[in-house]
mmCIF file as Biopython writes it, N, C-alpha, C and O atoms, coordinates in Angstrom:
data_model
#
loop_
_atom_site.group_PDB
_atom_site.id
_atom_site.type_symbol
_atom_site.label_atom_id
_atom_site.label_alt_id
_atom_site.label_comp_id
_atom_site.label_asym_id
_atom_site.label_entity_id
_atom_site.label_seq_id
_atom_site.pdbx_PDB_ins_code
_atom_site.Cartn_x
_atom_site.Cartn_y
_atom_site.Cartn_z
_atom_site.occupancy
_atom_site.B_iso_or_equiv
_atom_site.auth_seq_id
_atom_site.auth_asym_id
_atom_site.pdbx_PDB_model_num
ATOM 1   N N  . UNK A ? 1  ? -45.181 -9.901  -91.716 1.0 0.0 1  A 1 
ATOM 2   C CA . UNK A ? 1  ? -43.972 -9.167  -91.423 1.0 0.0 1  A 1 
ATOM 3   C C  . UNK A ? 1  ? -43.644 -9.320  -89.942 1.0 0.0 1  A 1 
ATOM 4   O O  . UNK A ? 1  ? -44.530 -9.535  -89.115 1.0 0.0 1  A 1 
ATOM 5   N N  . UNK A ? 2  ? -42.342 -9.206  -89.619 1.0 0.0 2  A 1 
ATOM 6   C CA . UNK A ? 2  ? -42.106 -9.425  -88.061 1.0 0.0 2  A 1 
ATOM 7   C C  . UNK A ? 2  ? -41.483 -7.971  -87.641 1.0 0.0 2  A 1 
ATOM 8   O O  . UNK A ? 2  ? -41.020 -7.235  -88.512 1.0 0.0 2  A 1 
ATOM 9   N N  . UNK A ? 3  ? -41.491 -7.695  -86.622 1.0 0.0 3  A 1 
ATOM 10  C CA . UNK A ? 3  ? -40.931 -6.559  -86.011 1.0 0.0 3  A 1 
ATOM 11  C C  . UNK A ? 3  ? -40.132 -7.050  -84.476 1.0 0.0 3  A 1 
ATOM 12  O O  . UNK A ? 3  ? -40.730 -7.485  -83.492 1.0 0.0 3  A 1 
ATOM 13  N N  . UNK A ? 4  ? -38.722 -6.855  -84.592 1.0 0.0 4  A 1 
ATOM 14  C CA . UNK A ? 4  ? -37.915 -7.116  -83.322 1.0 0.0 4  A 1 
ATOM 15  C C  . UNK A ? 4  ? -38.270 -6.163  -82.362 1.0 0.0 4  A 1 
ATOM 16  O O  . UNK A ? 4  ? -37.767 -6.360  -81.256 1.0 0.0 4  A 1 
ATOM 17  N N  . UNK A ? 5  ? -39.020 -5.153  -82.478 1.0 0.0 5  A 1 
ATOM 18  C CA . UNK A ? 5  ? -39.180 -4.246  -81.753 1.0 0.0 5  A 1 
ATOM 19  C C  . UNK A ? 5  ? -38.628 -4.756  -80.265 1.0 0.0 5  A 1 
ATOM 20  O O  . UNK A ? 5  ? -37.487 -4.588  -79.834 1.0 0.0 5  A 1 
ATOM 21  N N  . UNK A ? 6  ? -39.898 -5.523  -79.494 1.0 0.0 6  A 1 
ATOM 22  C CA . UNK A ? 6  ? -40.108 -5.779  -78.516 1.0 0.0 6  A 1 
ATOM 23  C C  . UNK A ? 6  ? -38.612 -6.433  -77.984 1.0 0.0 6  A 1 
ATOM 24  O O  . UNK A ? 6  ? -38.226 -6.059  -76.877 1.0 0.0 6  A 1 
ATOM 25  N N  . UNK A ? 7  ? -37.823 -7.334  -78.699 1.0 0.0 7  A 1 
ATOM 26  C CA . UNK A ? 7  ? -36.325 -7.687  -78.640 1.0 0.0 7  A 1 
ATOM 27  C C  . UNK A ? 7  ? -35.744 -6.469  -77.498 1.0 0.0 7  A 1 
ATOM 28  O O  . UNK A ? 7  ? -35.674 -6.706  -76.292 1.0 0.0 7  A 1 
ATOM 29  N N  . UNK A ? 8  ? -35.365 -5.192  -78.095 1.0 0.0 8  A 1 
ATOM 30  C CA . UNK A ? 8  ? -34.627 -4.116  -77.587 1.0 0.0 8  A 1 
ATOM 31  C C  . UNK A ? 8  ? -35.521 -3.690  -76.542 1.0 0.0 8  A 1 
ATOM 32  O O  . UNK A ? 8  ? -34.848 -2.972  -75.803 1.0 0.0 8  A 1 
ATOM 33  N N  . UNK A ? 9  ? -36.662 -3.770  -76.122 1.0 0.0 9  A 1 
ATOM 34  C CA . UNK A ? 9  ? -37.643 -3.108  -75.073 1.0 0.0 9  A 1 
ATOM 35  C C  . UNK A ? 9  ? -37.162 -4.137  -74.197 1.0 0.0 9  A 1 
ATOM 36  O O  . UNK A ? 9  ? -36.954 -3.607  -73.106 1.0 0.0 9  A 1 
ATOM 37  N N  . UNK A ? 10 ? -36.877 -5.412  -74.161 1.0 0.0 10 A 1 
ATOM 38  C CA . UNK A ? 10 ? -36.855 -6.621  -73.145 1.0 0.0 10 A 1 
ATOM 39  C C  . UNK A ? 10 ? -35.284 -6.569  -72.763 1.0 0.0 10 A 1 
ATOM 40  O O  . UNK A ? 10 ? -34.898 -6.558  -71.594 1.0 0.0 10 A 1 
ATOM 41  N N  . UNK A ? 11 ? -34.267 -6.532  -74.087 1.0 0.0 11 A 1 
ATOM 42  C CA . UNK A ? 11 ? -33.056 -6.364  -73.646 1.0 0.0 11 A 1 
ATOM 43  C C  . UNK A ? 11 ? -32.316 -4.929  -72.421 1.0 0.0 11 A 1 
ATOM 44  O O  . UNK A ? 11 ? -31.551 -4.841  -71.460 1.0 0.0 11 A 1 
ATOM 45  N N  . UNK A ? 12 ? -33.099 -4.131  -73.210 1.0 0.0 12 A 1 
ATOM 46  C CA . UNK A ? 12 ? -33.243 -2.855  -72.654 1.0 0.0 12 A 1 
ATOM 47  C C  . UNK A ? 12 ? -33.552 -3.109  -70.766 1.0 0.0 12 A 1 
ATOM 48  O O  . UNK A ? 12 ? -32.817 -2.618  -69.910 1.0 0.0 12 A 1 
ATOM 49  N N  . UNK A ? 13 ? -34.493 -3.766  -70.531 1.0 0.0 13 A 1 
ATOM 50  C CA . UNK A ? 13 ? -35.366 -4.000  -68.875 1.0 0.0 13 A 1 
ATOM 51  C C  . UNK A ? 13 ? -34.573 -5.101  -68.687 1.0 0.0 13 A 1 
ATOM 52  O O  . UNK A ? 13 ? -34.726 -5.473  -67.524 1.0 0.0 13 A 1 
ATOM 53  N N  . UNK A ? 14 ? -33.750 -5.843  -69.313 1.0 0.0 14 A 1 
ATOM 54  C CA . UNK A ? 14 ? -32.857 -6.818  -68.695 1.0 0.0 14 A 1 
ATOM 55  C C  . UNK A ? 14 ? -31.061 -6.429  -68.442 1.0 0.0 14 A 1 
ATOM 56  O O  . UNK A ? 14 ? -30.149 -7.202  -68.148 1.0 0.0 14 A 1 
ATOM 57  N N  . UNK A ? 15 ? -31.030 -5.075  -68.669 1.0 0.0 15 A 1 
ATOM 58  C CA . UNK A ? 15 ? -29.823 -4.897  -69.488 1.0 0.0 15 A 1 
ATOM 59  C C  . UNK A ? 15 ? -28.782 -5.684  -69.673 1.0 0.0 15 A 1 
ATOM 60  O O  . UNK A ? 15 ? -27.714 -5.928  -69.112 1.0 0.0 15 A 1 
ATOM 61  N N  . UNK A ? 16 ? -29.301 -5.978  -70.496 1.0 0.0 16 A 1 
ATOM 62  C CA . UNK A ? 16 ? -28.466 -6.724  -71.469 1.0 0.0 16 A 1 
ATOM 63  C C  . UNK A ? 16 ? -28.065 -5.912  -73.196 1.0 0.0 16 A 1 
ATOM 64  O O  . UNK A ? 16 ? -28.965 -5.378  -73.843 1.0 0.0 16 A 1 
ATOM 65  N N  . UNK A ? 17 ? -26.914 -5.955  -73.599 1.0 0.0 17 A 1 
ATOM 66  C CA . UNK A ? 17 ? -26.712 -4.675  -74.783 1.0 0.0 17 A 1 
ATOM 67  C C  . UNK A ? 17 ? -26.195 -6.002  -76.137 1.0 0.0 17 A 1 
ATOM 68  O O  . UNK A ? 17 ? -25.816 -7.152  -75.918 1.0 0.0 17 A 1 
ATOM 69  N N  . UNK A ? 18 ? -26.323 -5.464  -77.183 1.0 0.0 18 A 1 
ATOM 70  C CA . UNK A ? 18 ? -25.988 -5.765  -78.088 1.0 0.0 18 A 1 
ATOM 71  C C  . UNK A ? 18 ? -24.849 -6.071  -78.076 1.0 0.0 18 A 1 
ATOM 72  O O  . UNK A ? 18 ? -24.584 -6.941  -78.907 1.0 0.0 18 A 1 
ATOM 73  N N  . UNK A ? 19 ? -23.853 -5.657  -77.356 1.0 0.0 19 A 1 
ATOM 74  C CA . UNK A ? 19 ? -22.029 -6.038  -77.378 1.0 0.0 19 A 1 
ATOM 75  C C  . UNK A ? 19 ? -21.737 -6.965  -76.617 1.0 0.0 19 A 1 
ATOM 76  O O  . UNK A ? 19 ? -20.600 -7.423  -76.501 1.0 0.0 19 A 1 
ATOM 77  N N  . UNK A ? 20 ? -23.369 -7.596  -75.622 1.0 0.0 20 A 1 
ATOM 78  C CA . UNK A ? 20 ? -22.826 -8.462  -74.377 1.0 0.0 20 A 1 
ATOM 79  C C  . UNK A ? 20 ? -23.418 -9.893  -75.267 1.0 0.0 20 A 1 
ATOM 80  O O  . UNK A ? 20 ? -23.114 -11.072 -75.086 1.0 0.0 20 A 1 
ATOM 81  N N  . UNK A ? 21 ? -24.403 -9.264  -76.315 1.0 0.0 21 A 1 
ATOM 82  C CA . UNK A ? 21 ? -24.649 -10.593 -77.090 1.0 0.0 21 A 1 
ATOM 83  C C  . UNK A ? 21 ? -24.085 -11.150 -77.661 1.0 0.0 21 A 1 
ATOM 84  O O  . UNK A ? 21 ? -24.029 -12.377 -77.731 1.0 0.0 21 A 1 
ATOM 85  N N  . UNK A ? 22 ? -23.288 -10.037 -78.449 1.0 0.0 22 A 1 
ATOM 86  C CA . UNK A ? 22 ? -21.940 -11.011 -79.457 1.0 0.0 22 A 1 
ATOM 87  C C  . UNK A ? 22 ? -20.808 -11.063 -78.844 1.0 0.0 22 A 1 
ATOM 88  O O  . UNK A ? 22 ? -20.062 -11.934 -79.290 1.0 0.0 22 A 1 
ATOM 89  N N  . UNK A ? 23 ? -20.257 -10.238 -77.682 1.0 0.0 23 A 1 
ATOM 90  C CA . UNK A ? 23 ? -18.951 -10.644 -77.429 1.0 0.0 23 A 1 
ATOM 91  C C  . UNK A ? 23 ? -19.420 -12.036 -76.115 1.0 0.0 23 A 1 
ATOM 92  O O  . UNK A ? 23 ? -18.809 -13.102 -76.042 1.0 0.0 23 A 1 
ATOM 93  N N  . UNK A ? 24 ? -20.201 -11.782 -75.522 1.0 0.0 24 A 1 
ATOM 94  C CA . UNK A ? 24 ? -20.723 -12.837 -74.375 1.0 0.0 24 A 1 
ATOM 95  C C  . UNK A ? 24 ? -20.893 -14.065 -74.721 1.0 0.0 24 A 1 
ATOM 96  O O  . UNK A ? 24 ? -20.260 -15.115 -74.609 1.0 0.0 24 A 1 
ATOM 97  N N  . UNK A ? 25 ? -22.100 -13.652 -75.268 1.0 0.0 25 A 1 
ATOM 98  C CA . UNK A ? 25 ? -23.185 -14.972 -75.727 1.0 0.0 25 A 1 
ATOM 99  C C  . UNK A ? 25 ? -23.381 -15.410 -77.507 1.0 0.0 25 A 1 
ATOM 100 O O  . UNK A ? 25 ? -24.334 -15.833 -78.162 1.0 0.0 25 A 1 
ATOM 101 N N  . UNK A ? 26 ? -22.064 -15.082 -77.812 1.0 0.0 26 A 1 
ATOM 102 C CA . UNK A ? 26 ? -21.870 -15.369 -79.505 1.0 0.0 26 A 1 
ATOM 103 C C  . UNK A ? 26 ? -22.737 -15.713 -80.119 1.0 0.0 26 A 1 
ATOM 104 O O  . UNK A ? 26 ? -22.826 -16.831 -80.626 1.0 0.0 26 A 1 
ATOM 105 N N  . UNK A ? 27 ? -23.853 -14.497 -80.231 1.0 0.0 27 A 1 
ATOM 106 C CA . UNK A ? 27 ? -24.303 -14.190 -81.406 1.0 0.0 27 A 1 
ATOM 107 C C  . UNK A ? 27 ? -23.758 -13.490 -82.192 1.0 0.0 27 A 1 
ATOM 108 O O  . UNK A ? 27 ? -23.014 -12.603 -81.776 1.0 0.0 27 A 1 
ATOM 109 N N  . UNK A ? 28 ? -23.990 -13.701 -83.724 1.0 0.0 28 A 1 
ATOM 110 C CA . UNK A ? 28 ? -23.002 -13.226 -84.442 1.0 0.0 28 A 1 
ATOM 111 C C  . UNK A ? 28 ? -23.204 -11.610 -85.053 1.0 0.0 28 A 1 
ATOM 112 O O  . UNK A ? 28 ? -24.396 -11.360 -84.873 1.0 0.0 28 A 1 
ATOM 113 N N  . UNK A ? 29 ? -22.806 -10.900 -85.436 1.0 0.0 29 A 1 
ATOM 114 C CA . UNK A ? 29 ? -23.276 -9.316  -85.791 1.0 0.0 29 A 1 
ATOM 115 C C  . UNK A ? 29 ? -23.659 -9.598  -87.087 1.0 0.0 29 A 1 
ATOM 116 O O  . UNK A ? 29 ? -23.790 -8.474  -87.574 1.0 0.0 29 A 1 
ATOM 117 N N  . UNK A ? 30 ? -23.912 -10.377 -87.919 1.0 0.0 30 A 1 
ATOM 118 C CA . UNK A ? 30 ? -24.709 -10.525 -89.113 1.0 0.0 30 A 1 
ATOM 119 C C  . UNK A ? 30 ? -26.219 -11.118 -88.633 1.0 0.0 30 A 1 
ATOM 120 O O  . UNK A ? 30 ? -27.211 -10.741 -89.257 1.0 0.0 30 A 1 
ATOM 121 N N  . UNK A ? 31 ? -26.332 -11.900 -87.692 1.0 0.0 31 A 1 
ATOM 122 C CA . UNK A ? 31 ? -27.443 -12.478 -87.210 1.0 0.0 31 A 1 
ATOM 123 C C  . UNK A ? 31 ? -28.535 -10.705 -86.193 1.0 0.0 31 A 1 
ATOM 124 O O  . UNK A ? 31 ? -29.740 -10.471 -86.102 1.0 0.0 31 A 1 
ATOM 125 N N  . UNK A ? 32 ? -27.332 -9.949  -85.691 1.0 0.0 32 A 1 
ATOM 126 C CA . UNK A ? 32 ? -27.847 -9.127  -85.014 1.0 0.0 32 A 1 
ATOM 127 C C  . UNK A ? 32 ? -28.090 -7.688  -86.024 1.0 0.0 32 A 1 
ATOM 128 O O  . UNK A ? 32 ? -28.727 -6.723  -85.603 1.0 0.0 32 A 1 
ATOM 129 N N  . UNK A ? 33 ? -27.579 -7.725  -87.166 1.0 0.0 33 A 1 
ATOM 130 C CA . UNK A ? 33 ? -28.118 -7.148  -88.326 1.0 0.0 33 A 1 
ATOM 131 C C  . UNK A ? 33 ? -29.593 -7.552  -88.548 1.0 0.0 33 A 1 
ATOM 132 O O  . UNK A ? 33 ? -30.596 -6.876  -88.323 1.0 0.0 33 A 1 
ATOM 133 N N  . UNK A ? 34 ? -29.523 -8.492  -88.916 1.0 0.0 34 A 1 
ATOM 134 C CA . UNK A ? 34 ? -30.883 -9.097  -89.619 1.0 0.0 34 A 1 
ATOM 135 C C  . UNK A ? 34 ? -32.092 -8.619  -88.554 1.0 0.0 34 A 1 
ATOM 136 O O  . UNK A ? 34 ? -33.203 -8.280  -88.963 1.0 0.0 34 A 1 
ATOM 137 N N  . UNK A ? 35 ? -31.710 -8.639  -87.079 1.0 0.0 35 A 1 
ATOM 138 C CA . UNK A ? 35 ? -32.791 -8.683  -86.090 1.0 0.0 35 A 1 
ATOM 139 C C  . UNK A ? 35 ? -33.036 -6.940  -86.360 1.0 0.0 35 A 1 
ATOM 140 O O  . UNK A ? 35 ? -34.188 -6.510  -86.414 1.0 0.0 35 A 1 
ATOM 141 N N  . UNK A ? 36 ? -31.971 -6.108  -86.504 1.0 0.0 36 A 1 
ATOM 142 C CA . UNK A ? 36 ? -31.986 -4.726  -86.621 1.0 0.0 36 A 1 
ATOM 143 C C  . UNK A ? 36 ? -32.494 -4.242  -87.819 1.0 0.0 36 A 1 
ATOM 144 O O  . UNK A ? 36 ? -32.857 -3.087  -88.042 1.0 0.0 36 A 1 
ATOM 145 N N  . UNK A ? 37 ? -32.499 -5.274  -88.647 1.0 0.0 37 A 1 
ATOM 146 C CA . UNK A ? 37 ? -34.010 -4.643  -90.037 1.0 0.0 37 A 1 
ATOM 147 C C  . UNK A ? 37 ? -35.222 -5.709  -90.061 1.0 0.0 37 A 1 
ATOM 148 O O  . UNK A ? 37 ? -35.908 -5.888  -91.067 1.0 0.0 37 A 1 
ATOM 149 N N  . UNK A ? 38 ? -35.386 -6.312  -88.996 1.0 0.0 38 A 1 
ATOM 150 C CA . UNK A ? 38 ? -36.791 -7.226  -89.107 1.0 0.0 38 A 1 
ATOM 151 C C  . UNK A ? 38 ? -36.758 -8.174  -90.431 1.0 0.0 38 A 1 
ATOM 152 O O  . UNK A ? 38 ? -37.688 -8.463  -91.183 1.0 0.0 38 A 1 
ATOM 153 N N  . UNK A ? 39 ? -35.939 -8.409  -90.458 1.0 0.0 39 A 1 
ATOM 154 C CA . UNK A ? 39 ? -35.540 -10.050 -91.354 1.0 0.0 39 A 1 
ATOM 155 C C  . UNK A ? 39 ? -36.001 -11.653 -90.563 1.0 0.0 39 A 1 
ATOM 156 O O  . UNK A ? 39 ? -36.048 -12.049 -89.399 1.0 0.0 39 A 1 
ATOM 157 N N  . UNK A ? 40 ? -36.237 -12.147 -91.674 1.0 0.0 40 A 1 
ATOM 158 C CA . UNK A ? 40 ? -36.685 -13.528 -90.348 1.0 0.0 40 A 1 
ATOM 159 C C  . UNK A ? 40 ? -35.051 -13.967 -90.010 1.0 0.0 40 A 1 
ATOM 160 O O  . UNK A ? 40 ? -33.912 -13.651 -90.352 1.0 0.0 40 A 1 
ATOM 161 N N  . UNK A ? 41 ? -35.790 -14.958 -89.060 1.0 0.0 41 A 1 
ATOM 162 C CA . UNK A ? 41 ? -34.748 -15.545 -88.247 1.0 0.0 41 A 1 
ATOM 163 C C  . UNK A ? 41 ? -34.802 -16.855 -87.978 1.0 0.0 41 A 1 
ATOM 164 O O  . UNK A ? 41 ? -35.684 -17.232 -88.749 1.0 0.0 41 A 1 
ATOM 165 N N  . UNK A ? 42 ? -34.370 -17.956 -87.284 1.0 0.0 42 A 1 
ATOM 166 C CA . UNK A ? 42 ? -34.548 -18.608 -87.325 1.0 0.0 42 A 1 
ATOM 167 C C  . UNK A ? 42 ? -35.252 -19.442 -85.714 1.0 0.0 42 A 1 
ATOM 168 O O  . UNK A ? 42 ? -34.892 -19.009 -84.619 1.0 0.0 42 A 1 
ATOM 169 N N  . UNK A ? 43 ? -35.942 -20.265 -85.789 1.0 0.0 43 A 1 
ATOM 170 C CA . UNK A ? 43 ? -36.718 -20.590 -84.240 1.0 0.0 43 A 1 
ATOM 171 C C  . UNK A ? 43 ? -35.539 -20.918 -83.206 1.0 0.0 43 A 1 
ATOM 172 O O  . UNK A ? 43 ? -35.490 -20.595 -82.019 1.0 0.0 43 A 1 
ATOM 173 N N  . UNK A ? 44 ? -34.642 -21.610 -83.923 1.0 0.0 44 A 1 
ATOM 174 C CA . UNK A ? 44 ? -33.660 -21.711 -82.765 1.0 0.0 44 A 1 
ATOM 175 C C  . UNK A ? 44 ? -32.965 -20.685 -82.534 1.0 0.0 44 A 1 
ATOM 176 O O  . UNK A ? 44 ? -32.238 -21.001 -81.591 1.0 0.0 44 A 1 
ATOM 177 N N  . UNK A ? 45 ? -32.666 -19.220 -82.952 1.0 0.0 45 A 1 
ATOM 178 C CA . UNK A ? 45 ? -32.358 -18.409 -83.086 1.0 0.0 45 A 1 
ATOM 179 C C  . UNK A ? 45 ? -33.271 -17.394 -81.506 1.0 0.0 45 A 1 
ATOM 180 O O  . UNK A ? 45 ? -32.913 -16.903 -80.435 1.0 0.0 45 A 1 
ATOM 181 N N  . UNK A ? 46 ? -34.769 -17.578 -82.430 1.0 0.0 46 A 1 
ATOM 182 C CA . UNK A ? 46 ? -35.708 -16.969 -81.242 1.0 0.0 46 A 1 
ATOM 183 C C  . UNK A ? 46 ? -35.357 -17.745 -79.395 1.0 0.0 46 A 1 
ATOM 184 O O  . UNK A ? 46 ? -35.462 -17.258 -78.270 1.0 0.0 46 A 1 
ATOM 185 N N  . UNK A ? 47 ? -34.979 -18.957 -79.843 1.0 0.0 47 A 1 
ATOM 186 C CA . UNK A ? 47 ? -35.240 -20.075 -78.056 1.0 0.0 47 A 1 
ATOM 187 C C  . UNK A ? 47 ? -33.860 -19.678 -77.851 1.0 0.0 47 A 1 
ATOM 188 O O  . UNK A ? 47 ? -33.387 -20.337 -76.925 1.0 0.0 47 A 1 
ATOM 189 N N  . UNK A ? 48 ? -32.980 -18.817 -78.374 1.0 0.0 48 A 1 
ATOM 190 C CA . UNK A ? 48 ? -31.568 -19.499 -77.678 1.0 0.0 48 A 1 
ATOM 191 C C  . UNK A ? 48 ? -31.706 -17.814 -77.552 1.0 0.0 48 A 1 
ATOM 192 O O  . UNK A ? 48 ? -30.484 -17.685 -77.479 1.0 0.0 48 A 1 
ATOM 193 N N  . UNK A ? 49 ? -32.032 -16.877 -77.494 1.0 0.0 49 A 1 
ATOM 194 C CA . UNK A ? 49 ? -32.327 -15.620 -77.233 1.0 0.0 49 A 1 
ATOM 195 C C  . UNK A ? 49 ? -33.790 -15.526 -76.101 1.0 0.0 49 A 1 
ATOM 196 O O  . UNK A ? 49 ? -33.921 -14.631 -75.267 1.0 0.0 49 A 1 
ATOM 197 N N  . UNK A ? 50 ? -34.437 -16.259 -76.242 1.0 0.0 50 A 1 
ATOM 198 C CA . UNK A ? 50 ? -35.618 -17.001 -74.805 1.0 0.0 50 A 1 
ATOM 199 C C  . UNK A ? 50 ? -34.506 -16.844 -74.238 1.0 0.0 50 A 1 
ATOM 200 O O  . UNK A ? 50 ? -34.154 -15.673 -74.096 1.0 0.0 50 A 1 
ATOM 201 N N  . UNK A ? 51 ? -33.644 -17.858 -73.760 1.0 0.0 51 A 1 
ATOM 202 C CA . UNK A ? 51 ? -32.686 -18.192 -72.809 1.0 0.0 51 A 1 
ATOM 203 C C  . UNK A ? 51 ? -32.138 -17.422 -72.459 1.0 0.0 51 A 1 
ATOM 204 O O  . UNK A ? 51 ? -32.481 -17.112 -71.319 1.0 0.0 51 A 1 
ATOM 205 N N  . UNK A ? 52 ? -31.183 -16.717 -72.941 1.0 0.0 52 A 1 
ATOM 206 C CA . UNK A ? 52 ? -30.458 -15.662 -72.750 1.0 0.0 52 A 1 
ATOM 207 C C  . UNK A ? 52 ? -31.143 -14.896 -71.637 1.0 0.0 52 A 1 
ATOM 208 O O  . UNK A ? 52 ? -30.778 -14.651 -70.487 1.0 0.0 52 A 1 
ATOM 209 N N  . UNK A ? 53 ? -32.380 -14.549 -72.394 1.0 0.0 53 A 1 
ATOM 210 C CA . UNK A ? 53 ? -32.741 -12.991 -72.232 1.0 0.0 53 A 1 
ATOM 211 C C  . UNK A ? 53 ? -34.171 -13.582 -70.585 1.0 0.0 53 A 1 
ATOM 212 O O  . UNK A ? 53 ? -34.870 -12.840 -69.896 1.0 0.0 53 A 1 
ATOM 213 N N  . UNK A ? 54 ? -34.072 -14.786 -70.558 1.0 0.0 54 A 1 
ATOM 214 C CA . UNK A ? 54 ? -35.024 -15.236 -69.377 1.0 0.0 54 A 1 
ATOM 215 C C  . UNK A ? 54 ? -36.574 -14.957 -70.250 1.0 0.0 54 A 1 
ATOM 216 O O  . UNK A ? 54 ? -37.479 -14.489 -69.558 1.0 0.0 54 A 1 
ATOM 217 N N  . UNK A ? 55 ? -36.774 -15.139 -71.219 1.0 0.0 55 A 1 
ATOM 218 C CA . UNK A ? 55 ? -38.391 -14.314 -71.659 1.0 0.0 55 A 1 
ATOM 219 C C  . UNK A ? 55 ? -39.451 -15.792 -72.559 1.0 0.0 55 A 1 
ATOM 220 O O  . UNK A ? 55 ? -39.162 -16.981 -72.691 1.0 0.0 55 A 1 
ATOM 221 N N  . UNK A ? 56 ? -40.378 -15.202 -72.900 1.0 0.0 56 A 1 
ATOM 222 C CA . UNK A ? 56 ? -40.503 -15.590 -74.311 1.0 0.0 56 A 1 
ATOM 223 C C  . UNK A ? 56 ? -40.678 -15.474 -75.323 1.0 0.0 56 A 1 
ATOM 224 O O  . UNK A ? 56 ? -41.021 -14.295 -75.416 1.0 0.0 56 A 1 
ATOM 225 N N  . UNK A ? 57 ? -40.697 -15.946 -76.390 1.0 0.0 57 A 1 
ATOM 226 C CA . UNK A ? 57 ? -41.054 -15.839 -77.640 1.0 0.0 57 A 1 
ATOM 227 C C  . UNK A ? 57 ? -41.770 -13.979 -77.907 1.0 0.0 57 A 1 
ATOM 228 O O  . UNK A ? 57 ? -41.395 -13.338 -78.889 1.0 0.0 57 A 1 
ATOM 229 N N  . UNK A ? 58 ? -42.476 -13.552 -77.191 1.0 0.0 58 A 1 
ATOM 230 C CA . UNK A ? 58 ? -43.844 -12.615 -77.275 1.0 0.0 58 A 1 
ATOM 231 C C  . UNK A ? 58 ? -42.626 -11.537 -77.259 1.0 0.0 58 A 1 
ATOM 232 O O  . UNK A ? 58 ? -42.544 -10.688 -78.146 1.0 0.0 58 A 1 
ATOM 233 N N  . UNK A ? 59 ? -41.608 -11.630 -76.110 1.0 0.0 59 A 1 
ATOM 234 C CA . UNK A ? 59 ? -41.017 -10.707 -75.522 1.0 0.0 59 A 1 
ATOM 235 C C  . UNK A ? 59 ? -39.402 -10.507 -76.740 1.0 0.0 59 A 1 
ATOM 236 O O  . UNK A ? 59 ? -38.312 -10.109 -76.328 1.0 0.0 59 A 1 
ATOM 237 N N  . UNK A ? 60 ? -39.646 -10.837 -77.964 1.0 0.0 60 A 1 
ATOM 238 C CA . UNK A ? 60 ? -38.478 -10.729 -78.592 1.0 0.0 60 A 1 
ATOM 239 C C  . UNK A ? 60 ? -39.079 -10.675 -80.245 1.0 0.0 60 A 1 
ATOM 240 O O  . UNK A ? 60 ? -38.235 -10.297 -81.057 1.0 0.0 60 A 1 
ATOM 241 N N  . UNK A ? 61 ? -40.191 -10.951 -80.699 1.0 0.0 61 A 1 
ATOM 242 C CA . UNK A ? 61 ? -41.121 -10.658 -82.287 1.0 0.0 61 A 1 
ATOM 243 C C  . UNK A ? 61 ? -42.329 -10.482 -81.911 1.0 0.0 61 A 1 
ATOM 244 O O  . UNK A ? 61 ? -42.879 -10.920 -80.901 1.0 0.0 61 A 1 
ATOM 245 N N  . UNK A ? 62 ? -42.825 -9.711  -82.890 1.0 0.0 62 A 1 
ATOM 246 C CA . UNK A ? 62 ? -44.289 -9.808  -83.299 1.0 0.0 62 A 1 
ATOM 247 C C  . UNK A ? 62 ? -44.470 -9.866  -84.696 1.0 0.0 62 A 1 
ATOM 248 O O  . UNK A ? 62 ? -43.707 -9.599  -85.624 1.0 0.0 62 A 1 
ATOM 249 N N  . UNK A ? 63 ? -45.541 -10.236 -84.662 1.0 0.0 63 A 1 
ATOM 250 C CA . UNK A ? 63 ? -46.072 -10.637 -86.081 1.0 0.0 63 A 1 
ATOM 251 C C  . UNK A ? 63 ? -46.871 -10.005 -86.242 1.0 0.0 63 A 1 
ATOM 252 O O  . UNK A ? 63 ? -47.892 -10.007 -85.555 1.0 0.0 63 A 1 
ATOM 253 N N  . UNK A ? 64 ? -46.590 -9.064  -87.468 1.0 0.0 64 A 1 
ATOM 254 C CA . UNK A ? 64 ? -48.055 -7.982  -87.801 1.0 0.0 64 A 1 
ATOM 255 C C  . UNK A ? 64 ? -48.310 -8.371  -89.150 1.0 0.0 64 A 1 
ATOM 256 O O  . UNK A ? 64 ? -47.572 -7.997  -90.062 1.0 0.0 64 A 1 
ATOM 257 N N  . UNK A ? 65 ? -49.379 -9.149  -89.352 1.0 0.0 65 A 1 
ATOM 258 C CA . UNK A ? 65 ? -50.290 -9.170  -90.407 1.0 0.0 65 A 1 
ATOM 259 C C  . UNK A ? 65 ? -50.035 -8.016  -91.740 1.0 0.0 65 A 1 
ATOM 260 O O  . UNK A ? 65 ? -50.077 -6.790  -91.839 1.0 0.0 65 A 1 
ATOM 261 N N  . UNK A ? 66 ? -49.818 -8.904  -92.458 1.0 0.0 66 A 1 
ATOM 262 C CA . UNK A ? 66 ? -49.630 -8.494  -94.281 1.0 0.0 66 A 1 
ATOM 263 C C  . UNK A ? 66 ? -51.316 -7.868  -94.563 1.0 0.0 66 A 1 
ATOM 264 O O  . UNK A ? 66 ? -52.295 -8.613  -94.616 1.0 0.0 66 A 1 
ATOM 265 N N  . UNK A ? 67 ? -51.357 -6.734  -94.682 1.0 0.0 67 A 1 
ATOM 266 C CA . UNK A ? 67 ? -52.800 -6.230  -94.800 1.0 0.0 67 A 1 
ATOM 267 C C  . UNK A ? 67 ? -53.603 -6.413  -96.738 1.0 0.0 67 A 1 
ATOM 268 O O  . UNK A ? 67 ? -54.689 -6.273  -97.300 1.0 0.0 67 A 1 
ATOM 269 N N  . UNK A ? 68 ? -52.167 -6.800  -97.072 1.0 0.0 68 A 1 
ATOM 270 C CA . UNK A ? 68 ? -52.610 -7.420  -98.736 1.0 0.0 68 A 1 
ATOM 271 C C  . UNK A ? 68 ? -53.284 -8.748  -98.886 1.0 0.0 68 A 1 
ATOM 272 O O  . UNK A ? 68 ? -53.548 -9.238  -99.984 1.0 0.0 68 A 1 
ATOM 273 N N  . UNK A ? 69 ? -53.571 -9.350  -97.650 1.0 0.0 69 A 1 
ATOM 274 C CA . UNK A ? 69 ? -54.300 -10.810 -97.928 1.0 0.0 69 A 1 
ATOM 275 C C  . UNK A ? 69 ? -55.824 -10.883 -97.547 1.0 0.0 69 A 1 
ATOM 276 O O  . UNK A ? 69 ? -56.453 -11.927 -97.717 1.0 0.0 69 A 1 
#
């Protein structure tokens, strides 16, 4: 399972807002849905949000282990 958590903690210390992503940096509000219920996404999705946001990868998902395996 992934959790965007860390996404909004980094956007948050960069301020940078959700309205500067899609009206700015056209991401789309269906793409920023998906990040807002921990849906996957896509890698170029994660690097072009790296960019944006100056970070990496660490600083925008985590991956928490499926405890059913």
């Amino acid at each position: 399972m992934y959790s965007y958590s860390p996404l909004w903690k980094t956007m948050q210390d960069r301020g940078i807002t959700t309205y500067s992503l899609v009206n700015h940096y056209g991401i789309s509000s269906h793409l920023m849905s998906n990040l807002r219920h921990d849906k996957n996404v896509t890698m170029e999705t994660i690097h072009r949000l790296c960019q944006i946001l100056d970070c990496t990868p660490n600083d925008i998902v985590e991956i928490i282990p499926d405890k059913s395996n």
